[in-house]
C-alpha positions in Angstrom: -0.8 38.6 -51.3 -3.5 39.3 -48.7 -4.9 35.4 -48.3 -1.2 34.4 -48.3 -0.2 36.9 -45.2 -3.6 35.6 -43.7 -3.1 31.8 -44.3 0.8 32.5 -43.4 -0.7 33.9 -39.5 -3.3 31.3 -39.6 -0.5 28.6 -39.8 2.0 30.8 -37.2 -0.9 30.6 -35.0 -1.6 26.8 -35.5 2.0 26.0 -35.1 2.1 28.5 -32.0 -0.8 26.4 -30.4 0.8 22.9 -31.1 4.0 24.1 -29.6 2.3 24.7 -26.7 0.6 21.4 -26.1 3.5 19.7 -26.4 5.3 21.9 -23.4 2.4 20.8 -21.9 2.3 17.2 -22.9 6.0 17.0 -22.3 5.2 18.6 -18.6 2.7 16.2 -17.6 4.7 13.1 -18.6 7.5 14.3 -16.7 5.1 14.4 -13.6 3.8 11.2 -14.7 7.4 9.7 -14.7 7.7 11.7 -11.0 4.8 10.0 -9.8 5.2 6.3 -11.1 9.1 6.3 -10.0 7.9 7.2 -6.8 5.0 4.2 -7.0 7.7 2.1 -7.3 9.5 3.1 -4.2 6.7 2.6 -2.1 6.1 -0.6 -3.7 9.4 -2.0 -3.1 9.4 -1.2 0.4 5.9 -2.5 0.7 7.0 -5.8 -0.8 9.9 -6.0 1.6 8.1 -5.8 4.6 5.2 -8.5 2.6 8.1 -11.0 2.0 9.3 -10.8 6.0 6.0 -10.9 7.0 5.1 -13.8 4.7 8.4 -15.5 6.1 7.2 -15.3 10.0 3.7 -16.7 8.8 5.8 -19.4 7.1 7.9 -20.5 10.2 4.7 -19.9 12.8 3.1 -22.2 10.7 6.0 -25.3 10.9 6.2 -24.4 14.3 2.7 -25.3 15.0 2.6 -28.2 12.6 5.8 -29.9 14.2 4.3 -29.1 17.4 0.9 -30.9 17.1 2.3 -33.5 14.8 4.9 -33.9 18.2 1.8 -34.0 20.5 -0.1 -36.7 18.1 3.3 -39.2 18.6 3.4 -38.6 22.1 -0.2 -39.6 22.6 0.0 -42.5 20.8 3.4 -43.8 22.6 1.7 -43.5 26.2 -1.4 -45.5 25.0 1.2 -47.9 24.4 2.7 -48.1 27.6 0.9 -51.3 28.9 0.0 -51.0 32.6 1.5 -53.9 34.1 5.3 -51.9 33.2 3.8 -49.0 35.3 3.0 -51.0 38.1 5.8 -53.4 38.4 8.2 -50.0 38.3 5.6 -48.8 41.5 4.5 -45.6 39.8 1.3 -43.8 40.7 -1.5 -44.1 38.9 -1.1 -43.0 35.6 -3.3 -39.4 35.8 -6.1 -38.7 33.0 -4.5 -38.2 29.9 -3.6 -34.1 29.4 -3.8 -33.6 25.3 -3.3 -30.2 23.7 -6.0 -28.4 22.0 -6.1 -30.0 18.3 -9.0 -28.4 17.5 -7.4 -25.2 18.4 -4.4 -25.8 17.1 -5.8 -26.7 13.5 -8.2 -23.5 14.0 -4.5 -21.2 14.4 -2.9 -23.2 11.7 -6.6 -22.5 9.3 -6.5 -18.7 10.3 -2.3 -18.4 9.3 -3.5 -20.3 6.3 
């Protein structure tokens, strides 16, 4: 009767302890849910502000494409302006050629990239 009192404390004790680890399992995944639902708010925000940021990049970018692919056309219609037109209409002389900054531009357009 002895061993079975003693084996019968041994297992209240075992059982004791096991109850306790899982409060204590159960605990930490609840903090563990706490912390990841929390993850995910930040994240969504974060990826909002990404996606708007992304956007702008986007739209600079066709902005400065149309605009040196705009500059490229315009260069190549006034090199086909012949010169006897600009003088019969009694223009000045046509001025050096302005161009925008290509290289420059394709630099900005590399570093949006």
């Amino acid at each position: 009767i002895d061993q079975a009192t003693a084996k019968k404390v041994q297992l209240a004790d075992e059982v004791k302890d096991l109850q306790n680890e899982l409060s204590a399992l159960t605990k930490l995944q609840a903090e563990m849910d706490r912390i990841r639902q929390e993850q995910k708010v930040d994240y969504t925000r974060a990826k909002e502000d990404l996606d708007l940021g992304l956007n702008g990049v986007r739209k600079a970018l066709g902005v400065l494409r149309s605009y040196y692919a705009a500059q490229a056309e315009e260069a190549a219609s006034m090199l086909q302006a012949s010169g006897a037109s600009l003088a019969s209409a009694r223009q000045p002389a046509m001025p050096e050629r302005h161009s925008k900054a290509a290289g420059a531009g394709q630099s900005i357009i590399g570093i949006l990239e």
